[in-house]
C-alpha positions as a Markdown table, in Angstrom:
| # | Residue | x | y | z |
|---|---|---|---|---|
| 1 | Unk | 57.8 | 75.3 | -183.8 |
| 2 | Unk | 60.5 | 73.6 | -181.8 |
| 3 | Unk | 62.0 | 70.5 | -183.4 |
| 4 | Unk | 64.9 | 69.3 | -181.9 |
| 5 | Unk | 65.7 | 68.4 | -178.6 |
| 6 | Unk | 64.6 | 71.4 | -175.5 |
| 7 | Unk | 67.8 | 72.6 | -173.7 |
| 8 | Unk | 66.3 | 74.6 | -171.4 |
| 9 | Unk | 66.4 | 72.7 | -168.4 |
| 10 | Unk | 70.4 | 72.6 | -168.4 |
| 11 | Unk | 71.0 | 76.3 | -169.3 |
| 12 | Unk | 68.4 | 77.4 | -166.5 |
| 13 | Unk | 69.6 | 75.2 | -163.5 |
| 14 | Unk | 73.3 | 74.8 | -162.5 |
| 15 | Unk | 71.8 | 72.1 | -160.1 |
| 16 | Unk | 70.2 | 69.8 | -162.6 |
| 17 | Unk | 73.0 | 70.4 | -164.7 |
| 18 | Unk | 75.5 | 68.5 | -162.3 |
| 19 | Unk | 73.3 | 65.9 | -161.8 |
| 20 | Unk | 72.7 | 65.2 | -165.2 |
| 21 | Unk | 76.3 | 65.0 | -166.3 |
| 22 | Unk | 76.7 | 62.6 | -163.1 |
| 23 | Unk | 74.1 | 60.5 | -164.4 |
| 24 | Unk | 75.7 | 60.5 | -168.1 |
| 25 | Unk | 78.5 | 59.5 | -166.4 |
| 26 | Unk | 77.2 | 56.6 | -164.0 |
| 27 | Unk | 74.9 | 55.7 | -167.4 |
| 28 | Unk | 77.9 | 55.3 | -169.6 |
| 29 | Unk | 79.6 | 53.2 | -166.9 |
| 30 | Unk | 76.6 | 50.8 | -166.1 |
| 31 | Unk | 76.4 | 49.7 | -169.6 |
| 32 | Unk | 80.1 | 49.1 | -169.6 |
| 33 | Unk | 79.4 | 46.6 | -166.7 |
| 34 | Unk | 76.2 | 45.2 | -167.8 |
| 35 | Unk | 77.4 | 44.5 | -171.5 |
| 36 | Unk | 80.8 | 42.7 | -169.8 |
| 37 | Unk | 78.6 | 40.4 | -167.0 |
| 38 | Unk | 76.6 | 39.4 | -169.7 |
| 39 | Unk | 79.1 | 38.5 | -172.2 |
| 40 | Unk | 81.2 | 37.0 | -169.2 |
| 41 | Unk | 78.4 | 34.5 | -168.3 |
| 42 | Unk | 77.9 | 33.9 | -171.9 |
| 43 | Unk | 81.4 | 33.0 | -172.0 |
| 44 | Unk | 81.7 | 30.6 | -169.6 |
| 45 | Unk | 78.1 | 28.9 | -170.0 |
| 46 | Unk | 77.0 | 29.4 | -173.7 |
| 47 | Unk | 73.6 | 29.7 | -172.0 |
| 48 | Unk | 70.8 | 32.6 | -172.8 |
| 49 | Unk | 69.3 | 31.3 | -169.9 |
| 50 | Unk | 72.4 | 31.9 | -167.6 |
| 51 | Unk | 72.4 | 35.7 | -168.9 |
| 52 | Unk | 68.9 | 36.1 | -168.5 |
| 53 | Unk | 69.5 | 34.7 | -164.8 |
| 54 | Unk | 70.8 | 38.5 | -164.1 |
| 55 | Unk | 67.9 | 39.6 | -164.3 |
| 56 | Unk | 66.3 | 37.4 | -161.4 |
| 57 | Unk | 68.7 | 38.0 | -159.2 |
| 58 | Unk | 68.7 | 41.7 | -160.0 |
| 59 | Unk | 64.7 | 41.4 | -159.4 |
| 60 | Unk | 64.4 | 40.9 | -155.6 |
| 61 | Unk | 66.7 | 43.8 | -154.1 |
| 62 | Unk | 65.0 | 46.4 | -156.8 |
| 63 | Unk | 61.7 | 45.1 | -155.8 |
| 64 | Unk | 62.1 | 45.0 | -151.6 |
| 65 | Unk | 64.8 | 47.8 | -151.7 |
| 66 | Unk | 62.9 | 49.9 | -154.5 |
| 67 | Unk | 59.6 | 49.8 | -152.7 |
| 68 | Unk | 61.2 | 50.4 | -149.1 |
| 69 | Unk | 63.6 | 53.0 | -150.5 |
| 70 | Unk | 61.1 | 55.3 | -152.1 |
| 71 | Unk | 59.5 | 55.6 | -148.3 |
| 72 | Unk | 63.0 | 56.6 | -146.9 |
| 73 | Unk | 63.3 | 59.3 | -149.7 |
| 74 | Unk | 60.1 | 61.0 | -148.4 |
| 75 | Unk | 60.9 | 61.4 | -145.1 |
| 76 | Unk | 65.0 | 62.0 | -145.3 |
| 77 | Unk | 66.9 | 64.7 | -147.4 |
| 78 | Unk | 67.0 | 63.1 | -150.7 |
| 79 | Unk | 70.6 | 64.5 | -151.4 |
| 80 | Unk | 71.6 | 62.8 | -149.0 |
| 81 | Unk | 69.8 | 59.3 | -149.6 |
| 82 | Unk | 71.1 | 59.4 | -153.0 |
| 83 | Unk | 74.7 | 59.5 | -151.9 |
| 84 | Unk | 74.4 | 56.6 | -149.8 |
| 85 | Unk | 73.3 | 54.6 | -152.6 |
| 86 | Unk | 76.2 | 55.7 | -154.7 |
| 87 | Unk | 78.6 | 54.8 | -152.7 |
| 88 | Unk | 77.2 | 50.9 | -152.5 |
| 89 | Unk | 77.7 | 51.3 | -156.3 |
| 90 | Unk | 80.9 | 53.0 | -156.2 |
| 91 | Unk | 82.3 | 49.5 | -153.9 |
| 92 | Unk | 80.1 | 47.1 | -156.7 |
| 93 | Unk | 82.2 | 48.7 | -159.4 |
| 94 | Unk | 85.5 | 48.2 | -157.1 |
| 95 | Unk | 84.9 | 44.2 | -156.8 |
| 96 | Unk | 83.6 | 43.7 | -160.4 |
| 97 | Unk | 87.3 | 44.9 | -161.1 |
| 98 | Unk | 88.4 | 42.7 | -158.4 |
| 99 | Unk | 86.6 | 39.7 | -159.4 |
| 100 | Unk | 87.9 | 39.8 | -162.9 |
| 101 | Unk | 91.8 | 40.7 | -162.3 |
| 102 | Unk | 91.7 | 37.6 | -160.1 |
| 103 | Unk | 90.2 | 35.7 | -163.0 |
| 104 | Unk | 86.7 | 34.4 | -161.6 |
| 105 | Unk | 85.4 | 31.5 | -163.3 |
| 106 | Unk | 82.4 | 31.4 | -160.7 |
| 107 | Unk | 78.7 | 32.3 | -162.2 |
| 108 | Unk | 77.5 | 33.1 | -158.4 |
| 109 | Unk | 80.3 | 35.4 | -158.0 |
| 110 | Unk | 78.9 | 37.3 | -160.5 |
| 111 | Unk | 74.6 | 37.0 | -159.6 |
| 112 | Unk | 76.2 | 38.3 | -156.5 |
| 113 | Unk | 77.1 | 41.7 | -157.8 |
| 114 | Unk | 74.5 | 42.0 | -159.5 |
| 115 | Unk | 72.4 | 42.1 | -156.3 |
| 116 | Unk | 75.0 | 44.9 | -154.6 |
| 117 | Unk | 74.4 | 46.5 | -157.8 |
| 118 | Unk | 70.7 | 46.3 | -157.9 |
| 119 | Unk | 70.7 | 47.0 | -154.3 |
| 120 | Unk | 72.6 | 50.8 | -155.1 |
| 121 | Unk | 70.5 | 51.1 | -158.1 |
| 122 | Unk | 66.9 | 50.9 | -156.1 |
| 123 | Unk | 68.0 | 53.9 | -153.4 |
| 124 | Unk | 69.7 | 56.0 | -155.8 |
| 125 | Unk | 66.9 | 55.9 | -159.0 |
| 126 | Unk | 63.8 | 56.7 | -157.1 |
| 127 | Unk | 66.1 | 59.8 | -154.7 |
| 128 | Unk | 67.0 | 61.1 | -157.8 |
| 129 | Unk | 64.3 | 60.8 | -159.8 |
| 130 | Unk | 62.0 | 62.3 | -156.6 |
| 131 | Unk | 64.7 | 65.5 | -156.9 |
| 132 | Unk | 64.0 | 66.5 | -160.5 |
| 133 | Unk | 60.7 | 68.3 | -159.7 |
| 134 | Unk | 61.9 | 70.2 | -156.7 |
| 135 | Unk | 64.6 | 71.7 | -159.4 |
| 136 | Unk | 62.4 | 72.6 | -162.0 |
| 137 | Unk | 59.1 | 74.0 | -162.9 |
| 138 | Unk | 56.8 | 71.7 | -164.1 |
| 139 | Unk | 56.5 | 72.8 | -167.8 |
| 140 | Unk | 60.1 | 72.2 | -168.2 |
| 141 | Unk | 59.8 | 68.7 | -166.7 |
| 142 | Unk | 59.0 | 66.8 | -170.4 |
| 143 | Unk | 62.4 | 68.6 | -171.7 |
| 144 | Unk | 64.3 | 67.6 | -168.7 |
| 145 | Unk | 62.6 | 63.8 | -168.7 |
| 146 | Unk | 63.6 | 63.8 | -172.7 |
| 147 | Unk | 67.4 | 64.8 | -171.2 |
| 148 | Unk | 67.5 | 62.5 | -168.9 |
| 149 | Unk | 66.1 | 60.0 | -171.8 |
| 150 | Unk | 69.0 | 60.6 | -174.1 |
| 151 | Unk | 71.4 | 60.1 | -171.2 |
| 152 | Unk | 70.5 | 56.6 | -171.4 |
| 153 | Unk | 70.1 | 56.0 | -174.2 |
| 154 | Unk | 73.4 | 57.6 | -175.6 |
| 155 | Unk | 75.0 | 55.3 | -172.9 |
| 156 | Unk | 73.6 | 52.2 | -173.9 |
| 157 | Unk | 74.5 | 53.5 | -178.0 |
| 158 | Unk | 77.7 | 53.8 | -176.9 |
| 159 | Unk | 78.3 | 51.6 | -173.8 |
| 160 | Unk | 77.6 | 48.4 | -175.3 |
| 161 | Unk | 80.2 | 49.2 | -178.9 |
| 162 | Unk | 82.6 | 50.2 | -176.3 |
| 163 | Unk | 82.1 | 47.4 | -174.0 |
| 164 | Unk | 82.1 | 44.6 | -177.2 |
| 165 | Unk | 85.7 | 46.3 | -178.3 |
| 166 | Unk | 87.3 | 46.8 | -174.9 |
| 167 | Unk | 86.0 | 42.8 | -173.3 |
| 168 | Unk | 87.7 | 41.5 | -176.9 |
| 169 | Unk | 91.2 | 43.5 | -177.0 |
| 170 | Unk | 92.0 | 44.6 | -173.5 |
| 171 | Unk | 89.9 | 42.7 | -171.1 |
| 172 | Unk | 87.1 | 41.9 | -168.8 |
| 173 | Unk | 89.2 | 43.9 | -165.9 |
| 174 | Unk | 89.9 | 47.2 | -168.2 |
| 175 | Unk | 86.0 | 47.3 | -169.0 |
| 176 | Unk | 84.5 | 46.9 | -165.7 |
| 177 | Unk | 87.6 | 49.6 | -164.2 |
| 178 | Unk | 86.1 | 52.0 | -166.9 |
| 179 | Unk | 82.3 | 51.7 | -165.4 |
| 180 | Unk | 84.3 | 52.4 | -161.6 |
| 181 | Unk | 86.2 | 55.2 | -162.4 |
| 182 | Unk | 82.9 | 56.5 | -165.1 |
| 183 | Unk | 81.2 | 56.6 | -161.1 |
| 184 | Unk | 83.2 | 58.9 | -159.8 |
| 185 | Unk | 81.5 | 61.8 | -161.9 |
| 186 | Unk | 78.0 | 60.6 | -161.1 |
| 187 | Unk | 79.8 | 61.1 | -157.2 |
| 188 | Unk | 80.8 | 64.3 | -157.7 |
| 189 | Unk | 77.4 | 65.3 | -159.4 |
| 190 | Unk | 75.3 | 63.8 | -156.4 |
| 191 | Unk | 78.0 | 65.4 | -153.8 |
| 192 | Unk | 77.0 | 69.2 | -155.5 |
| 193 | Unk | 73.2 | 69.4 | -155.0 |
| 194 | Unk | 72.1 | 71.6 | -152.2 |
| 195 | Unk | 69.7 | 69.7 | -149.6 |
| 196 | Unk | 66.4 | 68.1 | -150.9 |
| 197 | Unk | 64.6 | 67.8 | -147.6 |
| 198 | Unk | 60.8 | 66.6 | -148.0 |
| 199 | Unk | 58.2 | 69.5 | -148.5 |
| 200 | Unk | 56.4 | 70.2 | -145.3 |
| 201 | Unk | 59.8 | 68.8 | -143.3 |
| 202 | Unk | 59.9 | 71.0 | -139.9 |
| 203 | Unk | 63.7 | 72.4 | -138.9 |
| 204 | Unk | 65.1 | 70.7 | -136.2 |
| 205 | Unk | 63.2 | 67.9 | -135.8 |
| 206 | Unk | 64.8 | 64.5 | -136.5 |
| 207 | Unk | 63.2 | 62.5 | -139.2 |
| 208 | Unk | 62.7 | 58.9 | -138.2 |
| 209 | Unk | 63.0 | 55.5 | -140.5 |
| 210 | Unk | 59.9 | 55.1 | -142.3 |
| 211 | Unk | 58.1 | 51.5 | -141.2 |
| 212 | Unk | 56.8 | 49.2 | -143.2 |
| 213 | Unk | 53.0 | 51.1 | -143.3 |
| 214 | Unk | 54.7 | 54.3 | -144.7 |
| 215 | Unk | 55.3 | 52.0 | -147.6 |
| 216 | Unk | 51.4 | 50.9 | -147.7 |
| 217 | Unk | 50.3 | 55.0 | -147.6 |
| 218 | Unk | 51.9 | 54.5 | -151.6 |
| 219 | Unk | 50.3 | 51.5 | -152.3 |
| 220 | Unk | 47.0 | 52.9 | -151.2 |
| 221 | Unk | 47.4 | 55.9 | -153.0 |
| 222 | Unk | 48.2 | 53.9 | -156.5 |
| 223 | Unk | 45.4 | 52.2 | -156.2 |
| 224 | Unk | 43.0 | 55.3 | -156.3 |
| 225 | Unk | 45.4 | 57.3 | -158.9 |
| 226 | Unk | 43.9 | 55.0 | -162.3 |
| 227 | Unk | 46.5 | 57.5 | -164.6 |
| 228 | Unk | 49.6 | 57.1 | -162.5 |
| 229 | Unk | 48.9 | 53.0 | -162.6 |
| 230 | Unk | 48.3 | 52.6 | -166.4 |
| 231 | Unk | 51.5 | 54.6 | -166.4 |
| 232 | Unk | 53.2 | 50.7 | -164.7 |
| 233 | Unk | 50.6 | 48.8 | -166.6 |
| 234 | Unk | 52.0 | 49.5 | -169.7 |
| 235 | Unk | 55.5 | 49.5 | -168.8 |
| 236 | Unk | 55.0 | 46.1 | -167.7 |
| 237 | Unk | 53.5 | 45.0 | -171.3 |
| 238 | Unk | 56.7 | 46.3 | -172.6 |
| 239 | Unk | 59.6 | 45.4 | -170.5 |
| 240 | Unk | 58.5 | 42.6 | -168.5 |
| 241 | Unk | 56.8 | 40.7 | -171.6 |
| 242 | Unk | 59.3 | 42.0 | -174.8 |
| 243 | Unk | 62.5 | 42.9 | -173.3 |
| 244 | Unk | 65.1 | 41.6 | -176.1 |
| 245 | Unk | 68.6 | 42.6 | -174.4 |
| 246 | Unk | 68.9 | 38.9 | -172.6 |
| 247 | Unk | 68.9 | 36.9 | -176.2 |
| 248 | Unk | 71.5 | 39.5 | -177.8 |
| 249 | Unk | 74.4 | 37.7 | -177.2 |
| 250 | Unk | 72.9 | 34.5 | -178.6 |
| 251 | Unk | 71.3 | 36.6 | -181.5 |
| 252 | Unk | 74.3 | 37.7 | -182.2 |
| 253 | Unk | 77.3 | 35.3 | -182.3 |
| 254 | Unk | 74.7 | 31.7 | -182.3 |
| 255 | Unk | 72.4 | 33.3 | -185.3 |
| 256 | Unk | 73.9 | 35.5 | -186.8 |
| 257 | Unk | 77.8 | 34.1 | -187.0 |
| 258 | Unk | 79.3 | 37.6 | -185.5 |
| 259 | Unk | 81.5 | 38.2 | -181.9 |
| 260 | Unk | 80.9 | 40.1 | -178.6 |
| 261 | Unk | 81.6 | 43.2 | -181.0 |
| 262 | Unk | 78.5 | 42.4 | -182.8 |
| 263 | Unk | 76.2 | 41.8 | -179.5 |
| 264 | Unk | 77.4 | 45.5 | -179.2 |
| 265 | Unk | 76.3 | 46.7 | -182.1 |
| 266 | Unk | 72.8 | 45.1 | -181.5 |
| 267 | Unk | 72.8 | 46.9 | -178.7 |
| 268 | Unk | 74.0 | 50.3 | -179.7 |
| 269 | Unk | 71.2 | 49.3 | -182.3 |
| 270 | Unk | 68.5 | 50.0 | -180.0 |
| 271 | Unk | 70.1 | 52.9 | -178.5 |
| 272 | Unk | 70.7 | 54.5 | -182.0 |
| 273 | Unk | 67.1 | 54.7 | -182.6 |
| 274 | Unk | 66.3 | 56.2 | -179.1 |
| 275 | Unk | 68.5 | 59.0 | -180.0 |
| 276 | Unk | 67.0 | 59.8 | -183.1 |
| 277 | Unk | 64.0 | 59.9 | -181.6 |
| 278 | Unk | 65.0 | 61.9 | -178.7 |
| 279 | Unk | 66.8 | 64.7 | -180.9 |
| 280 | Unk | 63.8 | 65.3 | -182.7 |
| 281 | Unk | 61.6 | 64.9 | -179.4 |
| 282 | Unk | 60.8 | 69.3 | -179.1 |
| 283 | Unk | 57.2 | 68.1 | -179.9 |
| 284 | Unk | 57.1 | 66.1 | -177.3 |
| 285 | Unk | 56.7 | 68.7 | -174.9 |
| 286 | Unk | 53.3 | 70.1 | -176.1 |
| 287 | Unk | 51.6 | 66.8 | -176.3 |
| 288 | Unk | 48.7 | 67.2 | -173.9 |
| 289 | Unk | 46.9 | 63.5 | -174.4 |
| 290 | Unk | 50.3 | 62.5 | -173.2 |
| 291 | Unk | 48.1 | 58.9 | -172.7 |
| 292 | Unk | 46.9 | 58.5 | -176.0 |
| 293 | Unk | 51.1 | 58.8 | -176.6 |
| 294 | Unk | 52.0 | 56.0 | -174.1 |
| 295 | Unk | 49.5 | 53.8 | -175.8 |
| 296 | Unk | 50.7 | 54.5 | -179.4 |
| 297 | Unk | 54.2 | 54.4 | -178.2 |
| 298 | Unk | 54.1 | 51.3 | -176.5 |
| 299 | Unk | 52.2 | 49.2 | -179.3 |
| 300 | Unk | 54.7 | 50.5 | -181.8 |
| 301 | Unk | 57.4 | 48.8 | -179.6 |
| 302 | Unk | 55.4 | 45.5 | -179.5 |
| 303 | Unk | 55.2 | 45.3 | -183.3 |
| 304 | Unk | 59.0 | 46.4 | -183.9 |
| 305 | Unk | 60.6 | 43.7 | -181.3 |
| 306 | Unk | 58.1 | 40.9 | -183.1 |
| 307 | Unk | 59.8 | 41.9 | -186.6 |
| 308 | Unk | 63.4 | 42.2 | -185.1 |
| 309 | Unk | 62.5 | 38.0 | -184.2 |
| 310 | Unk | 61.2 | 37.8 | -188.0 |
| 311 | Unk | 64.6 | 39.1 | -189.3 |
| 312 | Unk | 66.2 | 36.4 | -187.0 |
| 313 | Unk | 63.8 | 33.4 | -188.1 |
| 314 | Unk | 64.8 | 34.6 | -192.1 |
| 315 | Unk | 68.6 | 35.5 | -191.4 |
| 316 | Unk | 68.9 | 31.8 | -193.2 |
| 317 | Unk | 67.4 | 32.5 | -196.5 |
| 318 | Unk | 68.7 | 36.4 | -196.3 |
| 319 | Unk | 72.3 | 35.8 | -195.4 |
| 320 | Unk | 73.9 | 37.0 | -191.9 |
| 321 | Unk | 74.5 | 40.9 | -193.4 |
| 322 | Unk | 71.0 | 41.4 | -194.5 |
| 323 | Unk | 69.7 | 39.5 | -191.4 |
| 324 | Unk | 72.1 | 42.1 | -189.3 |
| 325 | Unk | 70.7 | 45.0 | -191.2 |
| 326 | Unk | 67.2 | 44.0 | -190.5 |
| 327 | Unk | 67.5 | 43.5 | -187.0 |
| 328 | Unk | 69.3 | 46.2 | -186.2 |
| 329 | Unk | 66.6 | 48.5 | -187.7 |
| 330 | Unk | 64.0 | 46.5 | -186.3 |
| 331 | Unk | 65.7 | 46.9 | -182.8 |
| 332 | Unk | 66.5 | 51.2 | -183.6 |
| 333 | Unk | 62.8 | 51.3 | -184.2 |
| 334 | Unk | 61.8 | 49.9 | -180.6 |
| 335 | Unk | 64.5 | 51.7 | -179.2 |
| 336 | Unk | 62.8 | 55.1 | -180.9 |
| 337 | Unk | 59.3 | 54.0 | -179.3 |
| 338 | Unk | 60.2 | 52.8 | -175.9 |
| 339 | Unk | 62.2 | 56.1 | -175.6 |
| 340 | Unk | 59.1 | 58.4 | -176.1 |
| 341 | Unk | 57.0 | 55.9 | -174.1 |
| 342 | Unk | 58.6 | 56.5 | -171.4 |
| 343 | Unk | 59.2 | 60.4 | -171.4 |
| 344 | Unk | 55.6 | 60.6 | -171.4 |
| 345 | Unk | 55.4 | 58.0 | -168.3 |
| 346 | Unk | 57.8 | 59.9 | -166.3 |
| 347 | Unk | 56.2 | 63.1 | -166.8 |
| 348 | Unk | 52.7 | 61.9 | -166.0 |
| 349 | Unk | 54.3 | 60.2 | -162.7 |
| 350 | Unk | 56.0 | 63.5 | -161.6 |
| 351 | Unk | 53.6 | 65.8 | -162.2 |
| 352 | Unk | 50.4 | 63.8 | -161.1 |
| 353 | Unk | 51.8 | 62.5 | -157.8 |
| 354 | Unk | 51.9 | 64.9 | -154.5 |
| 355 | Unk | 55.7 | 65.7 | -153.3 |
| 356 | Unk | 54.8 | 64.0 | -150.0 |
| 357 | Unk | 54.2 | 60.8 | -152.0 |
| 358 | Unk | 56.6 | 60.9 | -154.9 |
| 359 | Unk | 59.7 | 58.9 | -153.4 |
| 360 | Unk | 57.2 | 56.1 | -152.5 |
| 361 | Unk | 55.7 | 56.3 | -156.1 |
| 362 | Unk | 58.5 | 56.8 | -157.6 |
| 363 | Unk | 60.4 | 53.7 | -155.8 |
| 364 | Unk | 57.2 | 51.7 | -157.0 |
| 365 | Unk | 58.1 | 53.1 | -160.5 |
| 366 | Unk | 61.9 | 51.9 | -160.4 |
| 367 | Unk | 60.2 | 48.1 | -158.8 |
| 368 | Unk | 58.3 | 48.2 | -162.4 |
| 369 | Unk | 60.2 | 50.1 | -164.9 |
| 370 | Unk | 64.1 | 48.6 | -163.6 |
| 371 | Unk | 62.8 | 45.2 | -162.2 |
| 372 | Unk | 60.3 | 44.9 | -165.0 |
| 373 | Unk | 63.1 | 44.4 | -167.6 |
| 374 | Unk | 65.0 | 41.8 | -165.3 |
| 375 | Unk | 62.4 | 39.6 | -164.8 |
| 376 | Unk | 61.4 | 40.4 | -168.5 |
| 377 | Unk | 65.1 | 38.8 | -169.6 |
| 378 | Unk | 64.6 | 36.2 | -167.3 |
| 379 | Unk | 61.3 | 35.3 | -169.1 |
| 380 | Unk | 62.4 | 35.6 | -172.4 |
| 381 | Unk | 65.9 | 33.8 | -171.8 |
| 382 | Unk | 63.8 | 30.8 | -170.4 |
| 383 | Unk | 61.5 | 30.9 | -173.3 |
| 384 | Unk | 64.2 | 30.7 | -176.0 |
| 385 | Unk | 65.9 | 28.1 | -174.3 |
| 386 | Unk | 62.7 | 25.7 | -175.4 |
| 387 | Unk | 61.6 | 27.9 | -178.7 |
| 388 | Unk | 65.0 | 29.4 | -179.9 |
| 389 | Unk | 65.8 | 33.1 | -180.0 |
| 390 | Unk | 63.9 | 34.4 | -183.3 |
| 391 | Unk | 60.5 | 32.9 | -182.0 |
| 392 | Unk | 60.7 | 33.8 | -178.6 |
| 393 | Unk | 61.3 | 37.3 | -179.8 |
| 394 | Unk | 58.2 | 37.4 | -182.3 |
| 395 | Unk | 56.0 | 35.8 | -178.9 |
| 396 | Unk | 57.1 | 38.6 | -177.1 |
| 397 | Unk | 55.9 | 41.5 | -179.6 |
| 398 | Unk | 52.6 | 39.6 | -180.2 |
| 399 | Unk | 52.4 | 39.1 | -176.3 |
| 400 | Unk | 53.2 | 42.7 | -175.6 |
| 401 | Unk | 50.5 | 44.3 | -178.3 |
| 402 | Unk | 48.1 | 41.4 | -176.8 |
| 403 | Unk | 48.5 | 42.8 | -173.1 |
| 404 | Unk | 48.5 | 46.4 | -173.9 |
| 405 | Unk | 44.9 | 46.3 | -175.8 |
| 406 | Unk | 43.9 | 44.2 | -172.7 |
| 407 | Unk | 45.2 | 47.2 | -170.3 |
| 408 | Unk | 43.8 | 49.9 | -172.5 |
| 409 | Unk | 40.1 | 48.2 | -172.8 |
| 410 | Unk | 40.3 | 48.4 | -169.1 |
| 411 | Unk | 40.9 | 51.7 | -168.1 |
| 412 | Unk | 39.7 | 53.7 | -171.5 |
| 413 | Unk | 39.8 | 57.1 | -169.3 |
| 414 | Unk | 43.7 | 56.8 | -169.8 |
| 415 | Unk | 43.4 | 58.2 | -173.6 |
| 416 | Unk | 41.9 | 61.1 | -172.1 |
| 417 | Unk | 44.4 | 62.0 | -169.4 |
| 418 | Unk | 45.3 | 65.9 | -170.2 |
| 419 | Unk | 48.7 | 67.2 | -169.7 |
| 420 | Unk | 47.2 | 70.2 | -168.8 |
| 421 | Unk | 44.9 | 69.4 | -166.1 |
| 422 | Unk | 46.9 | 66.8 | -165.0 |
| 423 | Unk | 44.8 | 64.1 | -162.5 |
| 424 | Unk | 46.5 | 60.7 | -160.7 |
């Protein structure tokens, strides 16, 4: 029986194989950026609620370009959609250089990049992600969504201990060039597909901009597919209502005495556990009540952020290194959960949803699953602002099992959904 992580995907398809390294690449480099604009707003506010303010403003363009963008991916070659985002984040990369070399003091200088960045983010994720099946079979799609898993989560492992040491001895500027030149591979990965046109697309005739009731066809269909929509549901309980990554920097230097090295390594923290779990994730592929493994994924998540806020509330009586330890293996174990949740989402997304449909489902998926987590840090960065870190985290475990039994008790047919006779 395999054990350890499936490969197949990349030795089979040259295609896949470029776009994956792009996407390490452009992974690796967004966590550069993401750890420095946080750590740069903490720096001149001393405010959790200033960091989680990126997530709000990263909310609105993922939600109104997400949703629009997925309907432009069905009707244009998605090759070529995808590059057009890139390059929007190629020039965000360029003036987060820019704006630190010239030594910006300015918090809305900052919101405002993350909106260009959002912006590239919500054309690019839902084009790519809508290429994947058209350059694989579908039993190899699990491996490839457990590749494309490890991808981000060896980038935020590593993105965030790099980012901590490179802000702290060379430099806002030097950390956000990194993420810019990082780009250029995702670029050149992007620039190597061959054309993705839409199935059913007739040669020679020119595809027109999709209007806004293109965009509706997707909503309509979500709301007959229950499977594909308990696949958001429980995203949601996750990311929107227990999304840690906003009170890190607080957790880290306010609670437990450390620096931006150790917001890092809080970070890397969750990241080190989704790699474990990701190494050892050949199983995954042969899981057919791939719902019943959402669900169990998702509550284990829940419970683990609630005792990473326990560690906090107790890092007091145990001393800052033992409260450290126990986070960070608090944190590894959500990281290990929310990684195999959402391997099992993907798949049932891709698989479930006509090729027709898929860029307007999957740019509903990136408006849940990337502007979940924003307005998620925007939530829980409010909420420790009136509670303090170590409670706001153990409200939103408790909050996230809460919503999740809710979800399940529901729509009960989820637990049922069959990998192998796969229904929306």
């Amino acid at each position: 029986m395999r054990l350890l992580l499936d490969l197949t995907p990349l030795r089979e398809s040259v295609p896949y194989r470029h776009l994956w390294v792009g996407q390490l690449a452009s992974a690796l480099g967004a966590q550069l950026a993401t750890t420095a604009i946080a750590l740069q707003l903490f720096a001149l506010t001393g405010s959790s609620m200033s960091v989680g303010l990126v997530g709000l403003f990263a909310l609105v363009p993922i939600v109104v370009v997400g949703l629009y963008g997925g309907a432009v991916v069905d009707v244009f070659d998605r090759r070529k959609v995808a590059l057009a985002g890139g390059v929007l984040l190629w020039v965000t990369g360029g003036l987060n250089v820019a704006q630190a070399a010239l030594g910006n003091t300015e918090t809305w200088v900052l919101y405002g990049l993350v909106v260009l960045h959002s912006t590239g983010f919500a054309i690019v994720s839902p084009a790519r992600s809508a290429i994947y099946p058209r350059l694989l079979p579908p039993h190899q799609l699990p491996a490839a969504n457990a590749l494309n898993a490890i991808v981000m989560s060896g980038s935020m492992f590593v993105g965030p201990l790099l980012a901590g040491f490179m802000v702290e001895h060379v430099g806002y500027t030097m950390t956000y060039l990194g993420d810019a030149l990082l780009y250029t591979v995702a670029m050149w990965g992007m620039w190597t597909l061959p054309p993705v046109p839409p199935q059913g697309s007739v040669a020679g005739v020119r595809a027109r901009m999709p209007g806004l009731r293109s965009v509706a066809d997707g909503v309509r269909f979500l709301a007959t597919a229950p499977n594909i929509r308990m696949t958001f549901l429980t995203d949601f309980c996750a990311m929107v209502l227990a999304n840690p990554r906003a009170l890190l920097p607080a957790v880290a230097i306010v609670w437990l005495g450390g620096t931006e090295g150790t917001t890092g390594v809080l970070s890397a923290a969750i990241a080190a556990g989704a790699l474990l779990a990701l190494t050892f994730s050949g199983p995954v592929g042969r899981v057919r009540r791939q719902g019943v493994g959402t669900v169990a994924a998702v509550g284990s998540y829940g419970v683990a952020v609630a005792l990473a806020g326990a560690a906090v509330l107790l890092g007091g009586h145990l001393g800052a290194p033992w409260a450290l330890v126990l986070v960070c293996v608090a944190l590894a174990v959500s990281g290990s959960a929310d990684s195999i949740a959402m391997v099992f989402r993907t798949t049932i997304l891709q698989v479930a949803t006509p090729d027709h449909l898929r860029g307007r489902l999957q740019g509903i998926f990136i408006v849940v699953v990337a502007g979940g987590p924003r307005l998620g840090e925007f939530l829980l960065g409010s909420l420790a602002t009136v509670t303090g870190e170590g409670w706001a985290l153990v409200a939103a475990g408790v909050a996230c099992v809460l919503a999740l039994a809710a979800v399940v008790a529901l729509q009960r047919k989820f637990l049922d959904y069959d990998a192998e006779d796969p229904q929306p």
